[in-house]
N, C-alpha and C positions, 0 to 999 in steps of 0.2 A: 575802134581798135587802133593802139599805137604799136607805132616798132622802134628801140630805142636804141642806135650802132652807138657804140660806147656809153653803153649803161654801167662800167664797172668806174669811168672819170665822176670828175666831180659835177658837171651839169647833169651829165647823163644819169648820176646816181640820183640826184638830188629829184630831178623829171619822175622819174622812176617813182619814186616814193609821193609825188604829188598825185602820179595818175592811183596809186593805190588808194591813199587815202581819201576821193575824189570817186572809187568803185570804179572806175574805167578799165577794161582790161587794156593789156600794156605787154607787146613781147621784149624783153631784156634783152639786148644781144652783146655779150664780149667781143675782144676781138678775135680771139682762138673759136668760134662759136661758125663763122663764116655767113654768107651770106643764102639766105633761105630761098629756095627757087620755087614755082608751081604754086604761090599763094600769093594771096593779096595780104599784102605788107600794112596797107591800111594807111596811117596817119605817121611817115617816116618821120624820125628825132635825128638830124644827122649828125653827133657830137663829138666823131672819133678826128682826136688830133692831137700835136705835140705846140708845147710852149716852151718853156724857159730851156731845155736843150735840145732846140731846134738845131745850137750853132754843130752839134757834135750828130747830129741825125739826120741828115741832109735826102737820102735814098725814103729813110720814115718818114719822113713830115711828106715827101712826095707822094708817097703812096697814103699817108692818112686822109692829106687835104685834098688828091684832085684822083688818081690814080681807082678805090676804091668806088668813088663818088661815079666816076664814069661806069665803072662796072653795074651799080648797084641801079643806077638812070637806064644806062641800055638794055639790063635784062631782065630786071623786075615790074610786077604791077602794083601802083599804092594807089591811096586818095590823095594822099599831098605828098610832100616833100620836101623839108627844111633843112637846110645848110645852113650852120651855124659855125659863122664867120668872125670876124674880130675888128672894132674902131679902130684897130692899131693899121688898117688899112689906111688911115686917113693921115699918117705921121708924114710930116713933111708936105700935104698940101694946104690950100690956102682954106679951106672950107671940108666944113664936116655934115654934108647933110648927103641923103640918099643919093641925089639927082648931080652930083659934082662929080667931073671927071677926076680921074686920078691918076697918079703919075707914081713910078718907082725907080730906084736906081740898081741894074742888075750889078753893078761893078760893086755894091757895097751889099756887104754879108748879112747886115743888121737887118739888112732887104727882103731876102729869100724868106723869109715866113709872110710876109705882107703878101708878096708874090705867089706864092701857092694857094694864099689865101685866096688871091684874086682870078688865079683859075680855076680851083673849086668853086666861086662867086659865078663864072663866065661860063663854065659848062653848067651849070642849072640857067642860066638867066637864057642862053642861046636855046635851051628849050624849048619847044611850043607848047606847050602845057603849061598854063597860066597859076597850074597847083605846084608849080615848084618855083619853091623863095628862099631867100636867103635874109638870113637875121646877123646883122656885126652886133656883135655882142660889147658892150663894156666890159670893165673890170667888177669882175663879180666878187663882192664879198658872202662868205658862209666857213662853215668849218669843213676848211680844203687843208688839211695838213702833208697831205700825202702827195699833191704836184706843186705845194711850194709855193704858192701864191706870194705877192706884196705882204700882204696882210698880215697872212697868214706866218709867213717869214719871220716878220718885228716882234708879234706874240709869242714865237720860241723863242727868240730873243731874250724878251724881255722876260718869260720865265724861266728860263734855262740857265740865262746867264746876268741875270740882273743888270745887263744894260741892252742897248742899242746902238749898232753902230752905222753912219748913212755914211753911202756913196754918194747920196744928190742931195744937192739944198734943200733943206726946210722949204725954202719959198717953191721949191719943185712944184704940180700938179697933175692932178689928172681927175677923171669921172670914176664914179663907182656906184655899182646899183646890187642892194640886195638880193640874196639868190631867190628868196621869195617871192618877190614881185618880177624877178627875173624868168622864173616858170610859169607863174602866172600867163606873162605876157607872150613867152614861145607857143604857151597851148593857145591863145585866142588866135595868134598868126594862123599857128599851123589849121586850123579847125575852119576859121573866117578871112582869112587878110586878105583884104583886094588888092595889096599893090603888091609886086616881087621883091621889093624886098624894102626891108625895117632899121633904123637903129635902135637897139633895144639897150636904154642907159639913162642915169636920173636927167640929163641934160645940164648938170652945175660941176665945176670941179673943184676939187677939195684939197688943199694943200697939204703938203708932210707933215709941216708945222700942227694942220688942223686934227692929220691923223691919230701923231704919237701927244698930241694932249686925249681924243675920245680915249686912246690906251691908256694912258695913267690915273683914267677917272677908274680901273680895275684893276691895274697893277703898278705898284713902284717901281722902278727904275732909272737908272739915266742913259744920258744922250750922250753920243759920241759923233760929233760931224767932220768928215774929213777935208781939210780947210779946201782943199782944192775940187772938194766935189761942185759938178755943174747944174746950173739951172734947168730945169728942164718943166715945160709947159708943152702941152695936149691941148690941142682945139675943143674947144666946147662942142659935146657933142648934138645936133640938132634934134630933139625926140618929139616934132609938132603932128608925124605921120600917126606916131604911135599913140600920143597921146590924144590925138582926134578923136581916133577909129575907134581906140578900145577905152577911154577916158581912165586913160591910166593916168595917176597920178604916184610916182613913187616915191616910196617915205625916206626918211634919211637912213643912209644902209648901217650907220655905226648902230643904229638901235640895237643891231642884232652883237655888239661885238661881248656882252655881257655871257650870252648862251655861247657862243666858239669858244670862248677860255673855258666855260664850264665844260664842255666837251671835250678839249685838249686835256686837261687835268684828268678827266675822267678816264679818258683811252690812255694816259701815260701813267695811271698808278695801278692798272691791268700787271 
């Protein structure tokens, strides 16, 4: 039995539909849904959190990423419990693998989601229940239209308005792992993982350059770069835990970017 807090996001929908298809029973839970008391929770999905307007929701992302999390550890019963975190913890230190200390800057804004991240991270890890882990997640590619993703972004773009325009260098990068192999790999944690916690990500980074070519192999458009955008490079992220334990091996995630535009197209001529 799973239980899935933000089943209504994009990981959590996506979870959602794996465990069905898979016959697993699976409780959905919204965030207006609340938390269920006097039962065993099962196999926790912990997915409720904010991204890209963190800077404007400062009181929300407290209570998404560490706030609820403490609620839901102190006074429920499950079999596991996964907190799902983000590599974006790892910006600005020298190394990206599980076992690396990490460092933040409270005086800088760009900070505070890393930071809450990393107390939701700290109040499961301070745990003694070796069933509660935490998973930093990559950039996940799938058809995420509705929180705005990277990807996801360029592709309204590039349909909407026949071009593209960047704030960061082409030579930019970062990691990206598809949503598929992305669920995959949160049910074998949550189910088996012996270590507390994962980075769940292809482990290569793929640059802007590399992105908006996989795009044009499905839509025309052009490029707009704005001369003064910055470089900006991501640590490679480490995945030798992950790909140990569960012999994951993950495919290239643009495979998938043929099926998101057919989706997108679909849901916008609704």
């Amino acid at each position: 039995m799973f239980t899935i807090f933000g089943a209504g996001g994009f990981i959590g929908s996506h979870f959602t539909r794996y465990l069905s298809q898979a016959g697993e029973p699976c409780r959905p839970l919204l965030r207006q849904d609340g938390i269920p008391v006097d039962v065993n929770l099962g196999h926790v999905i912990y997915s409720v959190g904010l991204t890209g307007d963190f800077r404007h929701r400062f009181a929300e992302a407290l209570e998404a990423h560490v706030n609820l999390v403490a609620r839901i550890l102190s006074g429920c019963r499950f079999e596991s419990f996964l907190y799902l975190s983000s590599t974006r913890v790892y910006m600005g230190n020298p190394s990206a693998v599980e076992t690396a200390p990490l460092m933040a800057d409270p005086a800088d804004p760009d900070h505070f989601y890393s930071i809450t991240k990393l107390m939701g991270e700290s109040l499961c890890l301070a745990n003694p229940n070796a069933r509660v882990r935490v998973a930093r997640l990559s950039n996940i590619v799938g058809a995420d239209f509705e929180q705005g993703n990277f990807i996801t972004s360029l592709i309204y773009q590039a349909l909407s308005q026949g071009r593209i325009e960047m704030n960061s260098s082409l030579d930019s990068e970062k990691d990206y792992l598809g949503i598929q192999d992305a669920v995959k790999v949160l049910h074998d944690i949550a189910c088996k993982g012996k270590c507390r916690i994962y980075n769940v990500a292809s482990g290569n980074n793929v640059t802007h350059r590399e992105v908006l070519a996989a795009i044009k192999q499905n839509i025309d458009f052009d490029v707009i770069v704005n001369p003064r955008a910055p470089r900006t490079v991501f640590k490679t992220i480490n995945i030798e835990r992950m790909k140990s334990e569960f012999d994951c091996r993950p495919k290239p995630p643009f495979k998938e970017l043929p099926e998101i535009i057919k989706t997108y197209k679909q849901e916008h001529r609704k």
